[in-house]
N, C-alpha and C positions, 0 to 999 in steps of 0.2 A: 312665673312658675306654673300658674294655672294652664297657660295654654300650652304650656311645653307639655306638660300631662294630662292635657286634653281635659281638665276641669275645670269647674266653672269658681271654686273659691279657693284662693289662696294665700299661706298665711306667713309672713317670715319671720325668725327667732333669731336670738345672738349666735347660735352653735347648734349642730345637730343636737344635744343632748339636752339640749333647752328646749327642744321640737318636740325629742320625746318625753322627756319628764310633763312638759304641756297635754301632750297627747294621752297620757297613763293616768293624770288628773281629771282627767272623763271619768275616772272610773272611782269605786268607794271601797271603805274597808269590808274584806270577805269576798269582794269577786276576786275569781281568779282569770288569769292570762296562760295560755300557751305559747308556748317562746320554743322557735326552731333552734336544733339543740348545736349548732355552729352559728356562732352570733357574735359580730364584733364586740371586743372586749369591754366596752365601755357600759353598753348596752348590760353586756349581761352583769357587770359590778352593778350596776343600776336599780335592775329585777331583784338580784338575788343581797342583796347588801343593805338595800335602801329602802326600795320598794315593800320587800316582803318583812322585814325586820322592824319596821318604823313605820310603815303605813299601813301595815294590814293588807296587802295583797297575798293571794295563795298565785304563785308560780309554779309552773311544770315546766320541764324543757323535754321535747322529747324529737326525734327524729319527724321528718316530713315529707321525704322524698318518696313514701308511699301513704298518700294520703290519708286513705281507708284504713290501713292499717293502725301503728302503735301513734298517732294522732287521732284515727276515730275513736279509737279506745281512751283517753286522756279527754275527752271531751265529757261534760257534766252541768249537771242543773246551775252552778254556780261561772261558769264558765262566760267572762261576758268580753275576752278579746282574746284573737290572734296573732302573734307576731311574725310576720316573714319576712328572711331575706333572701334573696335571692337572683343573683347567686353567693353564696354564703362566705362569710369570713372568718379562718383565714382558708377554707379548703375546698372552695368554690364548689359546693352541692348547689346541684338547681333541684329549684321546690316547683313542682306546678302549681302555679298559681290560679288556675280555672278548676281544678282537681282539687285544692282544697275551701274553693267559694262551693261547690256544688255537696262538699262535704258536710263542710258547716252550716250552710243556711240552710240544706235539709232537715242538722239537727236541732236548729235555732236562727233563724231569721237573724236575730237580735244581736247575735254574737259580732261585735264589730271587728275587721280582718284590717289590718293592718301593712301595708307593706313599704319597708326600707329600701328602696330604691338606688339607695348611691351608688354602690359599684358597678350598677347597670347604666343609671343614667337615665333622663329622656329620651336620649337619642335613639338607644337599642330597645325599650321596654319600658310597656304605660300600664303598670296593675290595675291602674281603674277601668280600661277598657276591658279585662277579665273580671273584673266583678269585684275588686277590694273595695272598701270605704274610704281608706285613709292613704294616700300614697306620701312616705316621708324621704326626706332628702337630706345629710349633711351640704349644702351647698360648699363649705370648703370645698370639698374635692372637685369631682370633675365641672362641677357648676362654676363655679369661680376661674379652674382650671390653670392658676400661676401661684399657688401657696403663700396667696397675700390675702386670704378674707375667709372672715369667722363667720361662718352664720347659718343657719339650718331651713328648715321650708317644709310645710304639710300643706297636702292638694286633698281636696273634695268636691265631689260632684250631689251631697246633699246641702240641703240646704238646713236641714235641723242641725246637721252637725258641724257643719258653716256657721251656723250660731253662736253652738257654744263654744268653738274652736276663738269666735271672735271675743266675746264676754273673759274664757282663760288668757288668750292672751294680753285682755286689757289690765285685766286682773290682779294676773302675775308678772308680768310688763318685763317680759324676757325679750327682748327686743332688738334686733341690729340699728349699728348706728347708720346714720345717714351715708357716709362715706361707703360700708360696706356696700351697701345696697349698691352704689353706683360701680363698685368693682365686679359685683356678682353681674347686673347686667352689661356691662362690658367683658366679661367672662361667656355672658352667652353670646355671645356676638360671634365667638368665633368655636365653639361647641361642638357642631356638628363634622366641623375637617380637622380639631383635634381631634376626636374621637376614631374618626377615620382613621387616621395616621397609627395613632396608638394601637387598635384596634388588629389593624394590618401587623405594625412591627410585631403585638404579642404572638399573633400565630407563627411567624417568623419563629422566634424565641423558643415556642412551646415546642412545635418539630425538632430547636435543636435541643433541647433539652432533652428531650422524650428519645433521644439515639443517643445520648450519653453513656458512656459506660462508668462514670462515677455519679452517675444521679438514678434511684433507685421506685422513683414514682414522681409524678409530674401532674398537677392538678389544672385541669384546662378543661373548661367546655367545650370545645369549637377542636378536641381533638375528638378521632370517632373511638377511640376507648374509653372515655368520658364514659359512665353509669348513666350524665342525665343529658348528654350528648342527642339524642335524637328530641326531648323537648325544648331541651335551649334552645333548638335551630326551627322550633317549630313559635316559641315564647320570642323570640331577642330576633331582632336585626343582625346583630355581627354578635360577638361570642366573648367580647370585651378585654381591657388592656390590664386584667390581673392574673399571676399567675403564681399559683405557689408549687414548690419542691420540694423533694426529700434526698439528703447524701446517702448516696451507698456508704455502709461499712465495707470499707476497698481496702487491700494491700494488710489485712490483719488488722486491722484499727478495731479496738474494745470500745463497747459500746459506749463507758464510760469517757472516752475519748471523743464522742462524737460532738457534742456543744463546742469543746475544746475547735476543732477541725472549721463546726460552723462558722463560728462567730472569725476566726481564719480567711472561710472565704467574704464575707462580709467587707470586712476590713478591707481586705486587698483589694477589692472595686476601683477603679478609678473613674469611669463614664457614670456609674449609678454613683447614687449617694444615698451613706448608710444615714436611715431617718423612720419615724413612723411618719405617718399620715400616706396620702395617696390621692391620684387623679390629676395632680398638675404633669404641665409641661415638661417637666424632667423626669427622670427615671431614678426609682427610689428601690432602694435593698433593705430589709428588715430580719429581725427572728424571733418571730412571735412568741416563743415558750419565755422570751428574758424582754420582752420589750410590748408591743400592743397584747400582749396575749398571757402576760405574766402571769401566774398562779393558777390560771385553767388548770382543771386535772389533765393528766394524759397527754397532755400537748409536747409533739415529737420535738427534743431539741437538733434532730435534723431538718428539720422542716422550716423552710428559708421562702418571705415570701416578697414579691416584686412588683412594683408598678411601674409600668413601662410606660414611656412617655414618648417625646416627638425626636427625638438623636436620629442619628443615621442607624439601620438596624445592622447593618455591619461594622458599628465602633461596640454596640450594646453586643451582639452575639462574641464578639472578641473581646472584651470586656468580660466577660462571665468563663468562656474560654482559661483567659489567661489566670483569673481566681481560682477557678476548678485546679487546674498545676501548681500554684501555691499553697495554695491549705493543704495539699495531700502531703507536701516536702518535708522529711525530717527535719527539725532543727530550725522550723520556719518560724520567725518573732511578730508576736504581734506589731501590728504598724500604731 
């Protein structure tokens, strides 16, 4: 994992959230953390649940897609880490990641910056080459890449924090078992031409989604209406195989109607499979406001999110095709 992210120490845990709960234990009661404000759901039950309630951490979450701004502003004496991901989950913002090191360590050296890495991968994107400290990974996902292995991964290129990263994890002995490990590195064996694949079919996907006339916004980097569209493609290799969407209210449908409608086209999938997690081989359908994303405020229950995997991109685009026509149909039962 070190050298996948071009670092020099690295460390493996049972689960991503064993990574981070490790990684947040650097830190003592009364400092606080900034936490980019679209952040997989686990993550943030973590911060706001756990962390700040039971340990004494002061959390903010605030937006990051403009560094300088309501991030420079959330920035304070007490402030002693950063959380990024990016691109973010479930609604894929990209954060500059060189734009908020140059941020922060002008206001604080010290402050350690943190970056979550999954849904990018090694492949497309190494934050420690832009200046993070800490680069983490669910290895589940695309690390693993066949939804058979548990286990999470943090990279460093200090060597102080290569210390204590080692003493925490001996510590608290969150730890993968031996087996895992042998699936995660046979996972990276073939890494780079999954990604490719994936990577490829999402654009595919996003194009046809993005000409829909029943899908009413389309969340993709690597499309040029994308907000953070010209840094992705300046940050990332390829523009990665996640992509989230929103249903039009089509044909009269009340708003109140629209979960109803989603969870409709979910169902009907036949090629994806309705599931949380993400990054393997197969292509995965979700709906974040009732499933990874439950209780968030705000969270659109039109908003339906995908991981595209290695299928033929023409079984996946007609696959999604044929759900789009059923969920809209009167009278249509759930399966």
């Amino acid at each position: 994992m070190a050298t996948l992210e071009r670092g020099k120490y690295g460390f493996a845990f049972a689960s991503g959230m064993a990574a981070m709960t490790t990684v947040i234990s650097m830190l003592k009661t009364g400092d606080e953390v900034i936490c980019v404000d679209d952040v997989y759901g686990g993550s943030e039950r973590l911060f706001i649940k756990v962390a700040a309630p039971r340990w004494g951490l002061k959390v903010k979450i605030c937006s990051m897609e403009d560094p300088g701004g309501e991030m420079r502003k959330n920035l304070s004496p007490q402030t002693k880490m950063l959380w990024i991901e990016s691109p973010t989950n479930p609604f894929l913002k990209i954060v500059d990641i060189r734009a908020c090191v140059d941020v922060v360590k002008k206001y604080n050296k010290e402050i350690l910056i943190v970056v979550d890495n999954t849904f990018a991968s090694p492949v497309l994107q190494n934050p420690l080459d832009f200046g993070a400290d800490l680069v983490l990974h669910s290895v589940t996902k695309y690390i693993g890449g066949h939804s058979d292995v548990l286990m999470g991964a943090v990279v460093t290129n200090d060597e102080r924090l290569g210390q204590e990263l080692a003493f925490l994890q001996k510590a608290m002995g969150a730890v993968p078992s031996p087996f895992d490990c042998f699936l995660a590195m046979r996972g990276m064996k073939t890494l780079e031409v999954r990604m490719q694949r994936q990577c490829e079919n999402a654009a595919q996907i996003a194009a046809f989604l993005s000409k829909h006339p029943r899908v009413s916004k389309v969340y993709y980097p690597g499309l040029p209406s994308h907000p953070g569209h010209l840094v992705a493609k300046a940050q990332m290799r390829r523009f990665g195989a996640m992509i989230s969407f929103e249903l039009k209210a089509f044909d009269g449908l009340a708003d109140k109607e629209i979960l109803k409608t989603t969870v409709k086209l979910v169902q009907s999938c036949k090629v994806f499979t309705l599931a949380e997690s993400l990054g393997g081989v197969e292509s995965l359908i979700e709906v974040p406001s009732v499933m990874t994303h439950a209780g968030r405020a705000n969270m659109p229950d039109s908003l339906i999110r995908l991981s595209i995997g290695i299928e033929s991109v023409n079984d996946l685009i007609a696959d999604l095709e044929n759900a789009l026509k059923l969920a809209y149909l009167p009278g249509f039962n759930d399966i």
